[in-house]
N, CA, C and O atoms as a Maestro MAE file, in Angstrom:
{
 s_m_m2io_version
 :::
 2.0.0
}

f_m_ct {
 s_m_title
 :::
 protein
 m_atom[304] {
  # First column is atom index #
  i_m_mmod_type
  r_m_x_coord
  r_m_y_coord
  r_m_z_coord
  i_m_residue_number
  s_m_chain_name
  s_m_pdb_residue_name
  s_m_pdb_atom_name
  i_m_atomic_number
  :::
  1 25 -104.229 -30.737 48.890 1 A "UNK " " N  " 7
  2 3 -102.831 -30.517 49.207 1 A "UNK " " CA " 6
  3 2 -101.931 -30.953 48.054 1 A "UNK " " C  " 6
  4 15 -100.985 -30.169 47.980 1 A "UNK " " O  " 8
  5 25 -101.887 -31.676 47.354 2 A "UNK " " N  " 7
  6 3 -101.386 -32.968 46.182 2 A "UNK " " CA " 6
  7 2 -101.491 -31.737 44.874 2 A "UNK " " C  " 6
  8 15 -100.504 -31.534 44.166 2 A "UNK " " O  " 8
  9 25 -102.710 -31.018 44.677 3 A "UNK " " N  " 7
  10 3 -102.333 -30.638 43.613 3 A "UNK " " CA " 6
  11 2 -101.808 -28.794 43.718 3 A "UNK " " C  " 6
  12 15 -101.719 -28.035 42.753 3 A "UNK " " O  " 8
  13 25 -101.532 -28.454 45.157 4 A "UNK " " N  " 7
  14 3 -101.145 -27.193 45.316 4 A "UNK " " CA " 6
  15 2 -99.639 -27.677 44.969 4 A "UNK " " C  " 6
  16 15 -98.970 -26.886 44.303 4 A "UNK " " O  " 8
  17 25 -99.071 -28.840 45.336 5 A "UNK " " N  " 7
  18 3 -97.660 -29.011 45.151 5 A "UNK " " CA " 6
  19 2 -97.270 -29.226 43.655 5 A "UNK " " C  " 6
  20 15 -96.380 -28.632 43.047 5 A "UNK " " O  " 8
  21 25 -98.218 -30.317 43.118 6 A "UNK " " N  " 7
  22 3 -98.479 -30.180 41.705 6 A "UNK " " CA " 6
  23 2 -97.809 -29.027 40.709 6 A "UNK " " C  " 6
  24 15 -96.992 -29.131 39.793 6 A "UNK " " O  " 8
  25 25 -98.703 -27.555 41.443 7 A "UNK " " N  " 7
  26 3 -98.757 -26.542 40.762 7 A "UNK " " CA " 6
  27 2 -97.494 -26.027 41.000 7 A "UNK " " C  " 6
  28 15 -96.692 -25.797 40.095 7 A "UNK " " O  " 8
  29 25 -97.271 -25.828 42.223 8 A "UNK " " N  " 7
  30 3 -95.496 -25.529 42.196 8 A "UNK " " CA " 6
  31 2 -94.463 -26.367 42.039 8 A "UNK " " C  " 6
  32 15 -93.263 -26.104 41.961 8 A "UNK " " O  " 8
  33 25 -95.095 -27.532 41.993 9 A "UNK " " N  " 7
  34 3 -93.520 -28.434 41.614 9 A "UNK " " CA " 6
  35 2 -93.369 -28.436 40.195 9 A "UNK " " C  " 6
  36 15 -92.231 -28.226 39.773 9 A "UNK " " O  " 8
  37 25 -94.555 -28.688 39.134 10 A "UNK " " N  " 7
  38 3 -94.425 -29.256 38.486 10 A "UNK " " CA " 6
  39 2 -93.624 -27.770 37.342 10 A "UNK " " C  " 6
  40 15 -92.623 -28.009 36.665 10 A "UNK " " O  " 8
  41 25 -94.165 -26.625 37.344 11 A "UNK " " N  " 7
  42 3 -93.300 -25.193 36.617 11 A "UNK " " CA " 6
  43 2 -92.692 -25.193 37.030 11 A "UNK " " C  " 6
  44 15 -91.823 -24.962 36.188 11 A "UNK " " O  " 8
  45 25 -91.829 -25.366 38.683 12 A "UNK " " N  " 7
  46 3 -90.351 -25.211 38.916 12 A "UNK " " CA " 6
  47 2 -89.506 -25.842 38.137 12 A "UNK " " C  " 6
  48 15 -88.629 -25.242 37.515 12 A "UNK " " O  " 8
  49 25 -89.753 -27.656 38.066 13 A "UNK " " N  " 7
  50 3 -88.864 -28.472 37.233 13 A "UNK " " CA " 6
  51 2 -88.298 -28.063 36.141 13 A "UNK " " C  " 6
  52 15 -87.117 -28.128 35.800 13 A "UNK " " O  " 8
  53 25 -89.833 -27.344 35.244 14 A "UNK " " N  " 7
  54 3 -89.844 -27.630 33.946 14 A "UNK " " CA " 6
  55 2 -89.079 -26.260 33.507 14 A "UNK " " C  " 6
  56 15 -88.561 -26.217 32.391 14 A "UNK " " O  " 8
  57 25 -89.004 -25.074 34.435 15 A "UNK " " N  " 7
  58 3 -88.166 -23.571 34.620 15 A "UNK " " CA " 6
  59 2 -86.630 -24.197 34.883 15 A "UNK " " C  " 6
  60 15 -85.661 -24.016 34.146 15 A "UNK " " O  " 8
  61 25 -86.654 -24.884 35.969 16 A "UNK " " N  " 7
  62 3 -85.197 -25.474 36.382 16 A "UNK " " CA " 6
  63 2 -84.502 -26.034 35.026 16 A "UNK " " C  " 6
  64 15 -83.515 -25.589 34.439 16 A "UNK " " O  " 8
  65 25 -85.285 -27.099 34.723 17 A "UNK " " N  " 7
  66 3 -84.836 -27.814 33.672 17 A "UNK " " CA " 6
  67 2 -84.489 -27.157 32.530 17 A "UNK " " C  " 6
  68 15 -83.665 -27.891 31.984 17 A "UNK " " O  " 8
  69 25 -84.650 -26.226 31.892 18 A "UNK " " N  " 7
  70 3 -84.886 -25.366 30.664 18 A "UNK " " CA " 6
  71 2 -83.799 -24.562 31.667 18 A "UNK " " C  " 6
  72 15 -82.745 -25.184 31.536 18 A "UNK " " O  " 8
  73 25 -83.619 -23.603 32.484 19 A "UNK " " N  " 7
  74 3 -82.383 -22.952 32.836 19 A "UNK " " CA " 6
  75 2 -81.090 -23.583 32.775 19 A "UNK " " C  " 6
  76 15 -80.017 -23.107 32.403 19 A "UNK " " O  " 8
  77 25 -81.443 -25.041 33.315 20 A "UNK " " N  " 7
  78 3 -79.559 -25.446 33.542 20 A "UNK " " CA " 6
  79 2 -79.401 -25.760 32.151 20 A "UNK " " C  " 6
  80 15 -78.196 -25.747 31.901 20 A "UNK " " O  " 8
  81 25 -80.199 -26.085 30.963 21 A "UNK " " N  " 7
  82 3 -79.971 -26.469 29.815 21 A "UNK " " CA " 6
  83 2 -79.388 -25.253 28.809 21 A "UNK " " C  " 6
  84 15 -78.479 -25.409 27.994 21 A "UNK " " O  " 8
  85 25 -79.989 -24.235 29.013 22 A "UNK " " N  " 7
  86 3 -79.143 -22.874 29.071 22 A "UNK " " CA " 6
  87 2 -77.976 -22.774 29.800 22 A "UNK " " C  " 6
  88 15 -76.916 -22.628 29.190 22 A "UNK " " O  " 8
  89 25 -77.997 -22.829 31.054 23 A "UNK " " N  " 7
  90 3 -76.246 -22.437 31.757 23 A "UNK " " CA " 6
  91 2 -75.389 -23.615 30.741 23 A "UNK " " C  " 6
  92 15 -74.392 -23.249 30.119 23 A "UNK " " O  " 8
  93 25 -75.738 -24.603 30.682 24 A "UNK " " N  " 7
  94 3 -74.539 -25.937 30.102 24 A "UNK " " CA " 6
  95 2 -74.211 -25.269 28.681 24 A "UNK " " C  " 6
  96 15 -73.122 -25.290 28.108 24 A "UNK " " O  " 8
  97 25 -75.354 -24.694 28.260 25 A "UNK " " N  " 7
  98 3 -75.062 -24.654 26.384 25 A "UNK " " CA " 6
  99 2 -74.215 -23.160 26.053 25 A "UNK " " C  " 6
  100 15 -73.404 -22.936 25.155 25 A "UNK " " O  " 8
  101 25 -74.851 -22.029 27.384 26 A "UNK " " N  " 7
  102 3 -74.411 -20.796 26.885 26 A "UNK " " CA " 6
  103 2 -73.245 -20.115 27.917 26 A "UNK " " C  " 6
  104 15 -72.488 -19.178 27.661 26 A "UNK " " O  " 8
  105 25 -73.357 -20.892 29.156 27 A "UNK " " N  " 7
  106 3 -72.620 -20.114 30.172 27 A "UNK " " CA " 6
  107 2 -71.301 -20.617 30.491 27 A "UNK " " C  " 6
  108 15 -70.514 -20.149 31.314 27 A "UNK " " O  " 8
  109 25 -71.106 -21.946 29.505 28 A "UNK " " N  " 7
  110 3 -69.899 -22.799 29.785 28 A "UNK " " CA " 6
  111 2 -68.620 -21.643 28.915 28 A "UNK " " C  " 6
  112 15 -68.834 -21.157 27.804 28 A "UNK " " O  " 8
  113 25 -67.443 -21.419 29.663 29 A "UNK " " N  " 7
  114 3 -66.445 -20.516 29.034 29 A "UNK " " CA " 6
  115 2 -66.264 -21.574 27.533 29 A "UNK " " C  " 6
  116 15 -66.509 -22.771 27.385 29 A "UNK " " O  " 8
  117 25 -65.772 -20.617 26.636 30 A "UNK " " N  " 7
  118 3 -65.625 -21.029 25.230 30 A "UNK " " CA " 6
  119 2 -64.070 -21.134 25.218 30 A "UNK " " C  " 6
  120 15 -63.141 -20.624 25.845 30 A "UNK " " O  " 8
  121 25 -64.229 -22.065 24.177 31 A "UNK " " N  " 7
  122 3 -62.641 -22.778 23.683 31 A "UNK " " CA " 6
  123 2 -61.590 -21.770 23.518 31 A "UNK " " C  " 6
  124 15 -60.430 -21.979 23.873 31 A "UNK " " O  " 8
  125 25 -61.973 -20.725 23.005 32 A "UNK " " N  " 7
  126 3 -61.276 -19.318 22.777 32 A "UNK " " CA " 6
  127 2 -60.648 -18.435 24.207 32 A "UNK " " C  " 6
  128 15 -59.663 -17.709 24.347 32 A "UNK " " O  " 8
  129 25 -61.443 -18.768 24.900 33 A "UNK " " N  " 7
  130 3 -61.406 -17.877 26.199 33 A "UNK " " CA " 6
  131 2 -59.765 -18.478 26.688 33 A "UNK " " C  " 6
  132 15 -59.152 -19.471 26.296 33 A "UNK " " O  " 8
  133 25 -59.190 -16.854 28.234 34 A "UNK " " N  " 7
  134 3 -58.070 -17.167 28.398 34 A "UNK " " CA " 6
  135 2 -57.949 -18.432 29.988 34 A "UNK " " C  " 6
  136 15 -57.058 -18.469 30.836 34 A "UNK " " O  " 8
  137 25 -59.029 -19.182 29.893 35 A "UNK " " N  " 7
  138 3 -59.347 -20.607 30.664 35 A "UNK " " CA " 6
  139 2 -58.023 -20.970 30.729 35 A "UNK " " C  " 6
  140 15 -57.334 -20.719 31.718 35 A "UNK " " O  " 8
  141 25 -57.520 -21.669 29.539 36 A "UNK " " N  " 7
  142 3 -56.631 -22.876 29.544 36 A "UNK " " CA " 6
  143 2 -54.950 -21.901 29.812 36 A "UNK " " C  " 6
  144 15 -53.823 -22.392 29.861 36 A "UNK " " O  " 8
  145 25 -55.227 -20.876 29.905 37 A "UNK " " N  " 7
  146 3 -54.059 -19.789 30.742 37 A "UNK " " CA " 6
  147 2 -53.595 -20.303 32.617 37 A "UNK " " C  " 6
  148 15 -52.563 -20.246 33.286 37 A "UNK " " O  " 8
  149 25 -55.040 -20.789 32.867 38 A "UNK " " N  " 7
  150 3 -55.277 -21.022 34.525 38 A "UNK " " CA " 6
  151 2 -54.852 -22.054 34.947 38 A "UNK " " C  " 6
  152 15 -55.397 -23.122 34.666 38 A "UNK " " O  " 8
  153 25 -53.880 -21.978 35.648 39 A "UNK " " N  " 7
  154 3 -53.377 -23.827 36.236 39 A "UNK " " CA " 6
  155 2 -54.759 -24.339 36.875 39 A "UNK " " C  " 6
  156 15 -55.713 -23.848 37.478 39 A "UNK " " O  " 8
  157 25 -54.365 -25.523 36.436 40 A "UNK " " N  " 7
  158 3 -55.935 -26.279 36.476 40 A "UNK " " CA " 6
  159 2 -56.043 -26.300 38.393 40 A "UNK " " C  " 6
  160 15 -57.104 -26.375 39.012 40 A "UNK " " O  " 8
  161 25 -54.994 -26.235 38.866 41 A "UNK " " N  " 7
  162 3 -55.672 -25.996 40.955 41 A "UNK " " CA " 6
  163 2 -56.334 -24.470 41.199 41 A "UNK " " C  " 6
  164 15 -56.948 -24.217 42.235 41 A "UNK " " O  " 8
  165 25 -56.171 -23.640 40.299 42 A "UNK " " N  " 7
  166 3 -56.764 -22.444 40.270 42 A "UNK " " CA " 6
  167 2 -57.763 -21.965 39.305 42 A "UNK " " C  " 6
  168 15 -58.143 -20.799 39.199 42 A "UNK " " O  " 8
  169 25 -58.206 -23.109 38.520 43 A "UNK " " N  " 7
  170 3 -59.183 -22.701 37.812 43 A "UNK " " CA " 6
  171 2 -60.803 -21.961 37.991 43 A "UNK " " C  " 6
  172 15 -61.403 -21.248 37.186 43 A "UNK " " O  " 8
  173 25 -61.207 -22.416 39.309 44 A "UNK " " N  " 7
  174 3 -62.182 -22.007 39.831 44 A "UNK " " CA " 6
  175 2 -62.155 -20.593 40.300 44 A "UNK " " C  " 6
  176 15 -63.173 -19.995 40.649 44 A "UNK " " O  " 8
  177 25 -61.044 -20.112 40.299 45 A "UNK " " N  " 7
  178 3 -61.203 -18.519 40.304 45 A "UNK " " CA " 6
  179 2 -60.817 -17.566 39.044 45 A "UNK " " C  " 6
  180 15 -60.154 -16.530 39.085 45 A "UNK " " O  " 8
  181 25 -61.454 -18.241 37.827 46 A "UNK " " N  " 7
  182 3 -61.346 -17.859 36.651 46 A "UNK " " CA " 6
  183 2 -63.002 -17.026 36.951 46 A "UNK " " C  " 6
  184 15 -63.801 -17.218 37.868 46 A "UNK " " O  " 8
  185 25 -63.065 -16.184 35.909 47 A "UNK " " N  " 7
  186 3 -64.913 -15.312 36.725 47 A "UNK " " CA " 6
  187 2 -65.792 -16.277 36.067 47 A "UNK " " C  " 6
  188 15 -66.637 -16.903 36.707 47 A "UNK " " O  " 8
  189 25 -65.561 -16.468 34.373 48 A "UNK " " N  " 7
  190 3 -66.599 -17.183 33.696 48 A "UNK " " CA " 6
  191 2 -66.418 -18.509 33.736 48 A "UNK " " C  " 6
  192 15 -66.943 -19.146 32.823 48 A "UNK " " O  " 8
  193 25 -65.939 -18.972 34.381 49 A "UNK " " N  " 7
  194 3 -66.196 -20.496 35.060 49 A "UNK " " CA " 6
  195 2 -66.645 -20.294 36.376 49 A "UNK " " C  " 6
  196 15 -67.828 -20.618 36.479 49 A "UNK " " O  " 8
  197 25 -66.170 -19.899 37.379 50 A "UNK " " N  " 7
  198 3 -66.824 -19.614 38.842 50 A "UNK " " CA " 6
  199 2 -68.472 -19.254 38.661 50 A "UNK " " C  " 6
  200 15 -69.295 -19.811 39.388 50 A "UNK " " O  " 8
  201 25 -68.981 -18.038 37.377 51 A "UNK " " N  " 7
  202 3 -69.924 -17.725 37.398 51 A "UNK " " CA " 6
  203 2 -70.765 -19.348 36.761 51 A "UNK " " C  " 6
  204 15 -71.824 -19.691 37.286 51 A "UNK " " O  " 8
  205 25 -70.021 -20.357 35.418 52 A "UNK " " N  " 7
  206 3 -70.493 -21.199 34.783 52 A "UNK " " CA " 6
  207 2 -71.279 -21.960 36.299 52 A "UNK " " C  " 6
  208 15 -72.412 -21.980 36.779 52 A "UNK " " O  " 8
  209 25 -70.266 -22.381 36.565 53 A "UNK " " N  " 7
  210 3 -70.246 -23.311 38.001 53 A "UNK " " CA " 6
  211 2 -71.441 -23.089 39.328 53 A "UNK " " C  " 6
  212 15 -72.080 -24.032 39.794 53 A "UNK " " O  " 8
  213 25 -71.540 -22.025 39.677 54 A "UNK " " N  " 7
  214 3 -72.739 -21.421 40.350 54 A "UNK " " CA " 6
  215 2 -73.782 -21.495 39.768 54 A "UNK " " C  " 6
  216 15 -74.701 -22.128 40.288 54 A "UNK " " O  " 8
  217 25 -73.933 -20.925 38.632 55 A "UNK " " N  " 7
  218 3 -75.511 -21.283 37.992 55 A "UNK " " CA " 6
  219 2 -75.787 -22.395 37.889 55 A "UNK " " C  " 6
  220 15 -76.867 -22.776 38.340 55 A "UNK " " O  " 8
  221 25 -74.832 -23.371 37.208 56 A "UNK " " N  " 7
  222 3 -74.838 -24.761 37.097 56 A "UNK " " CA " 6
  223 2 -75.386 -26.021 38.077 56 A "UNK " " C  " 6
  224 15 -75.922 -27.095 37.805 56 A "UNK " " O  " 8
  225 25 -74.981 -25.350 39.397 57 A "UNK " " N  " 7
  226 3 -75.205 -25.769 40.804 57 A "UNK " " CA " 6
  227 2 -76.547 -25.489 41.081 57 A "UNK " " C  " 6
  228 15 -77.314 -26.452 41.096 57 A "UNK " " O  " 8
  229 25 -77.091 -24.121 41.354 58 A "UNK " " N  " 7
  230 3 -78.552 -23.655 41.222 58 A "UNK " " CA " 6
  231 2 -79.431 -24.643 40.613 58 A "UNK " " C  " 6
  232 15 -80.056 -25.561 41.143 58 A "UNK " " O  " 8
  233 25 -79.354 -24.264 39.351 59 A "UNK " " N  " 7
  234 3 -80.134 -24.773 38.218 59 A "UNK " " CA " 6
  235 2 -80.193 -26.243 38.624 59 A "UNK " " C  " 6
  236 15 -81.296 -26.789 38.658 59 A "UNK " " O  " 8
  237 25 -79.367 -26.753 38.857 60 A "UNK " " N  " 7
  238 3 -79.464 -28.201 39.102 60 A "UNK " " CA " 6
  239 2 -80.184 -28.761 40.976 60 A "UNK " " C  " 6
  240 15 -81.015 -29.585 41.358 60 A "UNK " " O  " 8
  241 25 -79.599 -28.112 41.412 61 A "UNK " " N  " 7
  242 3 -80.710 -28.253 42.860 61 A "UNK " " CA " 6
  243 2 -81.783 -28.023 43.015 61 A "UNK " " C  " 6
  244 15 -82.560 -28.697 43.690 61 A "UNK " " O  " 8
  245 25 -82.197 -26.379 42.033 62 A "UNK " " N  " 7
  246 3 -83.696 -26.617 42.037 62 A "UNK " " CA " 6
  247 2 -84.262 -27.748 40.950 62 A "UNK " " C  " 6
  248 15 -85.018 -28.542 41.510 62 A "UNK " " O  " 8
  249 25 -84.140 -27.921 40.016 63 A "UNK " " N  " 7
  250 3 -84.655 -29.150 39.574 63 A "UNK " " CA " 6
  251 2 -84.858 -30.387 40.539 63 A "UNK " " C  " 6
  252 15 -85.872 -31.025 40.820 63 A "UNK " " O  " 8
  253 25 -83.076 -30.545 41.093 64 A "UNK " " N  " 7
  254 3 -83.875 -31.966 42.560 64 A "UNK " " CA " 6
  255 2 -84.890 -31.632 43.326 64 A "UNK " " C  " 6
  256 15 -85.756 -32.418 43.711 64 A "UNK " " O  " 8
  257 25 -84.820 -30.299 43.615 65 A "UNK " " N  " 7
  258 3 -85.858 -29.905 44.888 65 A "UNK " " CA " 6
  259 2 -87.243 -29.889 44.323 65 A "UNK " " C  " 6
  260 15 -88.000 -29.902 45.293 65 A "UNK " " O  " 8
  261 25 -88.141 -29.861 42.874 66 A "UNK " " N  " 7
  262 3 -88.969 -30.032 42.120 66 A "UNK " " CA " 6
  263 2 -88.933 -31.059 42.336 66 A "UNK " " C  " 6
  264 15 -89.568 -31.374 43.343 66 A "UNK " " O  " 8
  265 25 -88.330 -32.013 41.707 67 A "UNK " " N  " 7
  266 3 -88.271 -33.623 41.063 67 A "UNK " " CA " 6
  267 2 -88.973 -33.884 42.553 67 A "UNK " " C  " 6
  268 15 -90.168 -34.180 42.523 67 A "UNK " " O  " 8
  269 25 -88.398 -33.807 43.699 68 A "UNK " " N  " 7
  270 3 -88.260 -34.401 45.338 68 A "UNK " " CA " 6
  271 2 -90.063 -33.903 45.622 68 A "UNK " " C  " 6
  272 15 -90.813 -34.726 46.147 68 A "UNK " " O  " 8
  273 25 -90.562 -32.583 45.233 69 A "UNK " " N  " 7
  274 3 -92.042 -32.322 45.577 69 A "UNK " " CA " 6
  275 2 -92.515 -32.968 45.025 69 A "UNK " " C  " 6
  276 15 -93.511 -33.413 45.595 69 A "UNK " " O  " 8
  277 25 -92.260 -33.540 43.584 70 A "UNK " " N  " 7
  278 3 -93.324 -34.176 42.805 70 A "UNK " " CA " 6
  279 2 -93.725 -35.537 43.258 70 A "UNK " " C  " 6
  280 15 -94.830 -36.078 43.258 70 A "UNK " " O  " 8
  281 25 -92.440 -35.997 43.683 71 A "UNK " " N  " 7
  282 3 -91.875 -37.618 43.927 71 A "UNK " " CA " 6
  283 2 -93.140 -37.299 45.687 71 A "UNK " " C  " 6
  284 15 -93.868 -38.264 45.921 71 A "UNK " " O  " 8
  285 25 -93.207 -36.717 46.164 72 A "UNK " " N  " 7
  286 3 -93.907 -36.376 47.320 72 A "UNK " " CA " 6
  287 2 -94.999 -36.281 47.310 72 A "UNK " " C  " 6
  288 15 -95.662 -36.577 48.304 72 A "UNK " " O  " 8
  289 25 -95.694 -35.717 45.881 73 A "UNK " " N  " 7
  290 3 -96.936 -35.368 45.933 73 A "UNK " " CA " 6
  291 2 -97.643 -36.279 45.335 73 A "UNK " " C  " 6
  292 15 -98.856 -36.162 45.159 73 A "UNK " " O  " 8
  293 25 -96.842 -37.442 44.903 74 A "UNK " " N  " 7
  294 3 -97.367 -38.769 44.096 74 A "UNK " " CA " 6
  295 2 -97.514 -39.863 44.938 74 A "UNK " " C  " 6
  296 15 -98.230 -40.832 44.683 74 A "UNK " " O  " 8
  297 25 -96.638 -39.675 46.245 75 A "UNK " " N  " 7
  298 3 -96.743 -40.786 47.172 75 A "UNK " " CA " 6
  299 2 -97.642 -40.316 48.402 75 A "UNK " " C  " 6
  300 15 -97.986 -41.188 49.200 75 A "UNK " " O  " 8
  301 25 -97.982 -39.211 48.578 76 A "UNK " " N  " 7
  302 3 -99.172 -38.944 49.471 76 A "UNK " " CA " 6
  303 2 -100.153 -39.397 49.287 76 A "UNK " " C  " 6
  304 15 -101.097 -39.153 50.038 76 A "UNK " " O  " 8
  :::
 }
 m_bond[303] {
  # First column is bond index #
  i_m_from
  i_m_to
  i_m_order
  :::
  1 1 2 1
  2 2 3 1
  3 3 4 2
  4 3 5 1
  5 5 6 1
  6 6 7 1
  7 7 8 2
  8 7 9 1
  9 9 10 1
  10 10 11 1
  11 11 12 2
  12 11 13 1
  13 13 14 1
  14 14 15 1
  15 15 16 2
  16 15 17 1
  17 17 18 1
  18 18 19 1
  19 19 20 2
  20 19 21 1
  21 21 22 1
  22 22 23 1
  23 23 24 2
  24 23 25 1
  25 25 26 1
  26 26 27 1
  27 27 28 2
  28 27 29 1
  29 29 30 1
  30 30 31 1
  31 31 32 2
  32 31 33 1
  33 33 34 1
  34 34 35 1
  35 35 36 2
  36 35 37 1
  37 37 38 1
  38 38 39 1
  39 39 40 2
  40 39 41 1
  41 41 42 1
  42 42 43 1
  43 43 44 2
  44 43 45 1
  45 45 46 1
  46 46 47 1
  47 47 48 2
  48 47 49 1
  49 49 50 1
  50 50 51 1
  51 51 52 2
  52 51 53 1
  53 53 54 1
  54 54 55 1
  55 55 56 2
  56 55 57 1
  57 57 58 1
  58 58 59 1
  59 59 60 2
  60 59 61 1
  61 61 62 1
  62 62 63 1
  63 63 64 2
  64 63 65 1
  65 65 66 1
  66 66 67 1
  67 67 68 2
  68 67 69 1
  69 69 70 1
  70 70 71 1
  71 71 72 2
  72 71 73 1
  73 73 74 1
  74 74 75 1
  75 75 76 2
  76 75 77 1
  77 77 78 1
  78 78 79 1
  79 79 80 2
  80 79 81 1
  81 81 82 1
  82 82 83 1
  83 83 84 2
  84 83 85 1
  85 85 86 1
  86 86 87 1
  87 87 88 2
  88 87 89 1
  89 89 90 1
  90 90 91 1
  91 91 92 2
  92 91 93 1
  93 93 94 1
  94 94 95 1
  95 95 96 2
  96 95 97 1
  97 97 98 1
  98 98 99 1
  99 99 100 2
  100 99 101 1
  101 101 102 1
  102 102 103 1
  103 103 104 2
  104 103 105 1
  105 105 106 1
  106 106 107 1
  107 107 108 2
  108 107 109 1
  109 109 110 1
  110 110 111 1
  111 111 112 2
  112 111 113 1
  113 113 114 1
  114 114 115 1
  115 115 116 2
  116 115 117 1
  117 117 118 1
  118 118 119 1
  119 119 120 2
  120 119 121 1
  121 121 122 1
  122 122 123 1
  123 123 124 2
  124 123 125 1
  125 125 126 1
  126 126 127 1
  127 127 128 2
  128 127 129 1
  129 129 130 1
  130 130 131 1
  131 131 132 2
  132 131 133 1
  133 133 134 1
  134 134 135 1
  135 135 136 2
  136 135 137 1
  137 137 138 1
  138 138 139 1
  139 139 140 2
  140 139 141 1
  141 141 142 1
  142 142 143 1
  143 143 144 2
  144 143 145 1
  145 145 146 1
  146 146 147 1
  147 147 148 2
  148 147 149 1
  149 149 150 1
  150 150 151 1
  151 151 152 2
  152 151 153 1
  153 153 154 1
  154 154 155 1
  155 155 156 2
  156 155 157 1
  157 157 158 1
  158 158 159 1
  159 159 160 2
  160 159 161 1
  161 161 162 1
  162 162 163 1
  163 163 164 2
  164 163 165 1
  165 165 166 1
  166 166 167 1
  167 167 168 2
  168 167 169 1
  169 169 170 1
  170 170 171 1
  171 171 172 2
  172 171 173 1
  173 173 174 1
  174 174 175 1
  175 175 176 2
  176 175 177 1
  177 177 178 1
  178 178 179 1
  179 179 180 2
  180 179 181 1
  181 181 182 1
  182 182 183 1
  183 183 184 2
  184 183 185 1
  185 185 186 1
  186 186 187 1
  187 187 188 2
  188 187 189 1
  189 189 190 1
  190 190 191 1
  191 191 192 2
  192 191 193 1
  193 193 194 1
  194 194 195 1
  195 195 196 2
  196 195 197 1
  197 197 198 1
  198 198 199 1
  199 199 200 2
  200 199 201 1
  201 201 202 1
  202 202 203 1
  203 203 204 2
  204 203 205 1
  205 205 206 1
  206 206 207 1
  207 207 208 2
  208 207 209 1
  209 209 210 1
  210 210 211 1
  211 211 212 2
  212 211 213 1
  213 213 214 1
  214 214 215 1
  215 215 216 2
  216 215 217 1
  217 217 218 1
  218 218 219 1
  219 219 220 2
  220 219 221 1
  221 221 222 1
  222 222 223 1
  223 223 224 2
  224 223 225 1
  225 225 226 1
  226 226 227 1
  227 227 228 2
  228 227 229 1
  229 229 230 1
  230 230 231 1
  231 231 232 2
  232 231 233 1
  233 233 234 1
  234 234 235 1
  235 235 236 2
  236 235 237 1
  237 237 238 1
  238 238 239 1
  239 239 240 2
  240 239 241 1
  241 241 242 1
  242 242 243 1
  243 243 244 2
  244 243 245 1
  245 245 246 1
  246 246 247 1
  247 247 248 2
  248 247 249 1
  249 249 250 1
  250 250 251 1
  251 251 252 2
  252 251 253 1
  253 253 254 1
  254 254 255 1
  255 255 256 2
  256 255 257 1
  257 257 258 1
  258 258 259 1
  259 259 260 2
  260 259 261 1
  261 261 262 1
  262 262 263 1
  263 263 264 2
  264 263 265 1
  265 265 266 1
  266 266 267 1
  267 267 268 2
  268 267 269 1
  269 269 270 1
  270 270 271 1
  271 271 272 2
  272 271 273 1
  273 273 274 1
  274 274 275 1
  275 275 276 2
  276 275 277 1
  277 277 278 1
  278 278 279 1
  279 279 280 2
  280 279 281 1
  281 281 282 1
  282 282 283 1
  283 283 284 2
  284 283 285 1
  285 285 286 1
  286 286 287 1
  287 287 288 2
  288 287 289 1
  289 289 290 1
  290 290 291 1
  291 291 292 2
  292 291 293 1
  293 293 294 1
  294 294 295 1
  295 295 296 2
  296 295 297 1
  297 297 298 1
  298 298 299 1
  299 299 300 2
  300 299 301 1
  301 301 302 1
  302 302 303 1
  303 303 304 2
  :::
 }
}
């Protein structure tokens, strides 16, 4: 049982981990962009931040939800 979770926890992390490190580096809106146009209470309905923000979220839950199988499959 220990190492079926193994096998899926341990490529999810390391997929998770390597994606959100991508969304932070490539999906964050750039200094150039018309962002700083958006009153900051409405910023979240800018597209390339709403879209930054969603992946960001993803990427980062599945990594906990990895981290949480592994942390599981070490204490069984």
């Amino acid at each position: 049982m220990d190492v079926v979770i193994y096998i899926i926890a341990g490529p999810l992390f390391l997929i998770s981990l390597i994606a959100h490190l991508y969304v932070k580096i490539r999906l964050r809106p750039k200094s150039n962009s018309d962002f700083d146009d958006y009153y900051y209470e409405f910023e979240d309905r800018h597209p390339d931040f709403a879209r930054y923000t969603k992946w960001s979220q993803i990427t980062f839950v599945a990594a906990i939800i990895a981290a949480l199988l592994l942390f599981v499959a070490t204490a069984i």
